[in-house]
N, C-alpha and C positions, 0 to 999 in steps of 0.2 A: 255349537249352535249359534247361527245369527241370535236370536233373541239375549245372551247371557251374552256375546259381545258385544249389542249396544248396550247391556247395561254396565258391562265393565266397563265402557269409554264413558259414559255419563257417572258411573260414579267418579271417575281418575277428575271429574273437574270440581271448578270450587263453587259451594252450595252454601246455604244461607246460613247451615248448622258448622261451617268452618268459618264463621266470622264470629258468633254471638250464640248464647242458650237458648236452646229451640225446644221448648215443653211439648210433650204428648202427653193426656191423661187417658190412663186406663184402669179397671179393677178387673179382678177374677171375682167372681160373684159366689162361686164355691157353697153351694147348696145353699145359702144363704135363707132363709126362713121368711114370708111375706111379711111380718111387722118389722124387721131387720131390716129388709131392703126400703119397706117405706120410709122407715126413720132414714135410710141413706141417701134416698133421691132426695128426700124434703130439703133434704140440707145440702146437699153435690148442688142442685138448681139453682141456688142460690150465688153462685160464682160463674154463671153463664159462661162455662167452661165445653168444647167439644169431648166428649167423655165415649172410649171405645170400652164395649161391656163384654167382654169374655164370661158368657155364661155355658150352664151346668145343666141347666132343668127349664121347663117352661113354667112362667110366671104371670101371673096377673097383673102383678104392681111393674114388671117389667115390658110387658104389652101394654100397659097404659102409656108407660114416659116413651117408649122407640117409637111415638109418633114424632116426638120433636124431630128437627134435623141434625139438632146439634148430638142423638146421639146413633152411636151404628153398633150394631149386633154378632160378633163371632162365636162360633165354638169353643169351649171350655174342656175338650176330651180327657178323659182320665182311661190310662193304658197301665194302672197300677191295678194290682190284683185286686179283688172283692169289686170290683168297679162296679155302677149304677148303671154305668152304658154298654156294658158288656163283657161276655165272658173269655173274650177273645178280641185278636187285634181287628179280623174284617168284623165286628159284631160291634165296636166301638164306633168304627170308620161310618158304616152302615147306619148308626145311631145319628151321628155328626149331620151325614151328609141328606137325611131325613128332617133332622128337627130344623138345620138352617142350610136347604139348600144352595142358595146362590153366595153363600159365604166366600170370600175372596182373601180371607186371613184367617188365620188359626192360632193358638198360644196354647199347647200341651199343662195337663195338672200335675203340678211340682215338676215340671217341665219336663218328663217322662215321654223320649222318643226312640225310635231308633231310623236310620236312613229311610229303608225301603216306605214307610208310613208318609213321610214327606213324597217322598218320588210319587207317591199313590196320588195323595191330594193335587201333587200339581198337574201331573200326568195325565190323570181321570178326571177330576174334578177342575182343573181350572185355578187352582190356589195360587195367586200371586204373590204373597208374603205371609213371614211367620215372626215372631218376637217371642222369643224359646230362650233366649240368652241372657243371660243378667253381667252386664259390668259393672260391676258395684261401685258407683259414686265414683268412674274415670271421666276423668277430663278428655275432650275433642271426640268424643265417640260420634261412629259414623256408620252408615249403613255397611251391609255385603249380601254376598252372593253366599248361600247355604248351596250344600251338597246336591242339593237338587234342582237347585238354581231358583227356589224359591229367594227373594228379597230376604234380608234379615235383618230386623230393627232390634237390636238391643237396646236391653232395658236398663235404665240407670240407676233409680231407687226401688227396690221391694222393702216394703214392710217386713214381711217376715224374717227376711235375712238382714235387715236393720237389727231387726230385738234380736237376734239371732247372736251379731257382732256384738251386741253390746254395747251398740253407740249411744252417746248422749241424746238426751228426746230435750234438750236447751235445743232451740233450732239457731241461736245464736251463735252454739261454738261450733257447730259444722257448716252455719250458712256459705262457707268461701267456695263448699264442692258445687252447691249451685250458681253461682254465676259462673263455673266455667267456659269456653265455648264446646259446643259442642251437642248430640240432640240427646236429652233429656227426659226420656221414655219413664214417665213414672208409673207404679203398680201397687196396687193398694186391694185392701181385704173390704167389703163392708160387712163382715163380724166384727174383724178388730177393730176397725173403724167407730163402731156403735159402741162396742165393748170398751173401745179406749185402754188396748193391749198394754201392759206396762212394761211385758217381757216376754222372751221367748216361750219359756216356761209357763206362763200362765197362759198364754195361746192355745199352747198344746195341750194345757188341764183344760180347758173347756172343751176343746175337739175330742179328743181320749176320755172324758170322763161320762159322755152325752150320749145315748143309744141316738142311732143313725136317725131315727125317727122323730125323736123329740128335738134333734138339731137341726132337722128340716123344718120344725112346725115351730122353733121355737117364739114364745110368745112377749109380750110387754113385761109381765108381771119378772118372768125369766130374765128378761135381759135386766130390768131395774136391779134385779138380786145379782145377776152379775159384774154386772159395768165397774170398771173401777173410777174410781173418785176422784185418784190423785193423778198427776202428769203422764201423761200415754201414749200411742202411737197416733190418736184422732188428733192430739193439740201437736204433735208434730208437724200432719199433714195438711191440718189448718194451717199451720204456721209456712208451708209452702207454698197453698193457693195466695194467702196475701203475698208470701213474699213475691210469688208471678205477678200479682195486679199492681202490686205495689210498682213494678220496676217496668209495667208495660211490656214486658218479653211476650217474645210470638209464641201462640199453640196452636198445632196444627191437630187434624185427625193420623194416624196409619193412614189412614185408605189418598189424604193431602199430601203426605211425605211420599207417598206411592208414585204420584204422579207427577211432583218434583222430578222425578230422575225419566 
């Protein structure tokens, strides 16, 4: 296809993520409950940061902030069984391509794909890129070409897979993986973010312990009783918005990195 080899000649050159750290932020929003998400914009807003929102559901408190510019809107599809979007794969897609029509990226839940779903969205629908991959904390990562020929922005940090490793939450002893060069796709939860995750294991007690419904609605009084106290995944990822402003590094949106190439 002409179109996949102008973009393999524009990626083979040198771009701005092969000299220096190139931040993207984005979350998965992941059912996330109306006072959850308000506690996370109140506080994301405040770092006038371009913020890509992989969401799950329609929102209120998320129809309010998508007027700014600085943020943009994808699909969140979940292709894992008991799914909320559907009991099947065209019923998922269907869902997708209904709640955010003109969407031009996509990021799968717990990144649950298979080929022919990618072929679809780009084929049918139009999808220019996906960020479905996580390199965990590699230095020079750089975009490609997915099997479909969609874009593929890997991602750099996930939280989950942070508490997952076991990594230190001192943002001190690991700050060396972010100034590497290279682009910097970070991913972050606004549950765990509010809840201030301290580990994997405690992530996933509040997800598994929470009937689906009361983890959608969950409320103030809820999260006050759960939040933890002590050092967590929130002072982490605070501890990476300063370290960006601290050091002036460029952040761009997916949809800026898109038209880089």
């Amino acid at each position: 296809m002409i179109e996949t080899n102008a973009f393999l000649n524009k990626l083979s050159q040198n771009h701005i993520w092969d000299n220096k750290p190139v931040y993207c932020i984005t979350t998965d929003i992941d059912w996330a409950s109306e006072d959850v998400l308000n506690l996370f914009f109140n506080e994301i807003e405040e770092y006038n940061f371009n913020l890509d929102i992989f969401t799950t559901h329609k929102s209120r408190v998320i129809d309010q902030r998508i007027q700014s510019s600085r943020y943009t809107l994808y699909p969140h599809p979940n292709f894992c069984e008991n799914s909320s979007h559907g009991d099947n794969k065209q019923e998922v897609i269907n869902f997708i391509t209904n709640f955010i029509p003109n969407a031009k990226g996509v990021r799968m839940h717990r990144y649950g794909t298979e080929g022919m779903i990618e072929y679809e969205l780009k084929d049918k629908y139009n999808y220019n890129f996906i960020s479905n991959v996580v390199e965990f904390l590699n230095p020079n990562i750089r975009p490609s070409i997915s099997p479909s020929g969609m874009i593929s922005f890997p991602i750099f940090f996930e939280d989950g897979i942070y508490l997952k490793q076991k990594m230190d939450l001192d943002f001190s002893k690991n700050k060396h993986w972010f100034e590497t060069k290279g682009l910097k796709i970070i991913n972050f939860h606004p549950i765990d973010f509010i809840l201030n995750s301290p580990s994997h294991d405690y992530m996933r007690k509040v997800r598994d312990s929470i009937p689906r419904e009361e983890y959608n609605n969950l409320t103030l009084d809820s999260i006050n009783r759960l939040k933890n106290k002590k050092r967590g995944i929130h002072d982490f990822v605070v501890n990476i918005f300063g370290f960006i402003k601290q050091n002036n590094y460029t952040t761009l949106s997916l949809n800026q990195l898109y038209n880089l190439l």
